[in-house]
SEDREN-179601 format. One line per field, with one value per residue (C-alpha): residue number from 1; residue in three letters; x, y, z. Coordinates in pm, whole numbers, padded with zeros to 5 digits. Each point is the difference from the previous one (the first is absolute). Layout:
N
i NUM ...
aa ALA ...
east X ...
north Y ...
up Z ...
//
This chain:
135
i 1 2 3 4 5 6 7 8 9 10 11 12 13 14 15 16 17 18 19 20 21 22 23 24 25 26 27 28 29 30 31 32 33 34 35 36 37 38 39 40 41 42 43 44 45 46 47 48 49 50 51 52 53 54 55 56 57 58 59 60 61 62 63 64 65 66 67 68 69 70 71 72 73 74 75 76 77 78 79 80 81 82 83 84 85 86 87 88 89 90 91 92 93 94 95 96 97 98 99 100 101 102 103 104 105 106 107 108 109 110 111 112 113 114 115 116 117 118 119 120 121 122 123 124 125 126 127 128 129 130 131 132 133 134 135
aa UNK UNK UNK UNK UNK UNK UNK UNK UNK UNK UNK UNK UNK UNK UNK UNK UNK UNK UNK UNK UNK UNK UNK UNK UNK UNK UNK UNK UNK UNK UNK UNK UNK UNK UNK UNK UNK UNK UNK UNK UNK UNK UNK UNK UNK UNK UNK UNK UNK UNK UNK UNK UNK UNK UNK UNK UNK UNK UNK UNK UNK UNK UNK UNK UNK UNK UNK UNK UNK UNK UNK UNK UNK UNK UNK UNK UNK UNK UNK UNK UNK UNK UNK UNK UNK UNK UNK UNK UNK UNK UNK UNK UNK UNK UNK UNK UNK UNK UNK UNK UNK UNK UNK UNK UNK UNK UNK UNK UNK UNK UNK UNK UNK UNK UNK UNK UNK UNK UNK UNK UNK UNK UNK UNK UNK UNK UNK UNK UNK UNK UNK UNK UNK UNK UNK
east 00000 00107 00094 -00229 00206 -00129 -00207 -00115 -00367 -00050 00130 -00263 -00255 00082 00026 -00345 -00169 00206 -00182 -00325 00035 00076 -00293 -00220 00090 -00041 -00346 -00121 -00166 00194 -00306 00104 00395 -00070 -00250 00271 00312 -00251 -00057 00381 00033 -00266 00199 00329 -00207 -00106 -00355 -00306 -00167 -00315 -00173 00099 -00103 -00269 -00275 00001 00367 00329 00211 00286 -00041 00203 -00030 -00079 -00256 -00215 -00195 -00028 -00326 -00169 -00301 -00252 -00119 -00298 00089 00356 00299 00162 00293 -00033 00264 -00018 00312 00083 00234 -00143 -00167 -00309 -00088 -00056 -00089 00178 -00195 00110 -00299 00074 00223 -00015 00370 00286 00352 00153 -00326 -00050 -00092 00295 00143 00138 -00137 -00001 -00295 -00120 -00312 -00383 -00157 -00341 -00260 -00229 -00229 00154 00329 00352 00052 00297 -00134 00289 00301 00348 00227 00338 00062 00194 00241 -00103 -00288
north 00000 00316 00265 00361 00339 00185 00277 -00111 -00141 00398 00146 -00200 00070 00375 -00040 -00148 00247 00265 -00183 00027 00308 00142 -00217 00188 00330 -00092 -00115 00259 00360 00291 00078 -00341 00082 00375 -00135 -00232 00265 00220 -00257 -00043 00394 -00005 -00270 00217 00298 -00196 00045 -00208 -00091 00151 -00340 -00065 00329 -00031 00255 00240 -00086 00224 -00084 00045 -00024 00077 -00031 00192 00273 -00098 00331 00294 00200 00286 -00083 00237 -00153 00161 00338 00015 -00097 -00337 -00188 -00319 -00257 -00391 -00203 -00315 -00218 -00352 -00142 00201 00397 00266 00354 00263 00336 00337 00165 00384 -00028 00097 -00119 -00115 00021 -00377 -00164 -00088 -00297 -00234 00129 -00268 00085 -00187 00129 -00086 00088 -00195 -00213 00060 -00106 00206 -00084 -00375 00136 00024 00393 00159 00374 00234 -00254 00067 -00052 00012 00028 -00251 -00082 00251 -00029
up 00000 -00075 00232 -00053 00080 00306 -00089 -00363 00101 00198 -00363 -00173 00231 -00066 -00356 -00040 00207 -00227 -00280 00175 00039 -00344 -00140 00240 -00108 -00332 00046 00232 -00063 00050 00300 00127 00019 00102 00280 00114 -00002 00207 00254 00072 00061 00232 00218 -00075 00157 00298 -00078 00031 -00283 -00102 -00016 00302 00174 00274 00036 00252 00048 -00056 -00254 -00194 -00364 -00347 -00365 -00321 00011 -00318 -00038 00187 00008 00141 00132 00264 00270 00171 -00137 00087 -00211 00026 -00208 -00034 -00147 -00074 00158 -00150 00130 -00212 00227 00036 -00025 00301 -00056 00161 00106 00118 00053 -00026 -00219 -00398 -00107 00208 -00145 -00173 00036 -00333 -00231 00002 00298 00255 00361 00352 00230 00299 00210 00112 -00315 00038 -00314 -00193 -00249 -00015 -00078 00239 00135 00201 00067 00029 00084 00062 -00324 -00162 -00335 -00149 -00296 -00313 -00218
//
């Protein structure tokens, strides 16, 4: 019988997994891959993620803002913004507010405050941020 070199069934291991790995990216949509590169930021950042977020619970999220709008609220000005960090969506409010410097489509941003839910749909209402990478 012959004697196998330390180390060579790991390599193989590795290589096939390389393998699997390329095939996937071949075969997956670029909302698929860009979901998935999002998801490993948000455990760079520390953050929960947003499918994972409790309501009426503080956390720490981060993503891509998707749009940003300006929508009133009861007569008053608010911006709100759609964080997406490919696992699920959470809108982010600043009531008060009409525009707010960097917050912008495409923008990466880590925020952090209560998830509450409105109209069916995650909400943070004025959280803390940080701005993030560029756009």
């Amino acid at each position: 019988m012959e004697e196998v070199p330390a180390g060579t069934a790991q390599e193989s291991a590795q290589g096939a997994r390389g393998l699997r790995g390329f095939l996937r990216r071949l075969t997956s949509s670029k909302a698929e891959l860009e979901a998935e590169e999002l998801q490993k930021t948000t455990g760079e950042e520390g953050a929960t993620p947003i499918k994972k977020c409790a309501v009426r619970r503080r956390a720490c999220v981060a993503g891509t803002l998707r749009t940003v709008t300006l929508r009133p609220r009861g007569g008053a000005p608010s911006l709100e913004a759609e964080l997406y960090d490919g696992s699920d969506v959470i809108s982010l409010v600043w009531l008060g507010r009409r525009r707010i410097a960097g917050i912008e489509p495409g923008r990466l941003v880590r925020a952090e405050g209560l998830v509450s839910v409105q109209d069916g749909r995650k909400v943070m209402f004025n959280p803390r941020y940080e701005l993030r990478g560029g756009s």
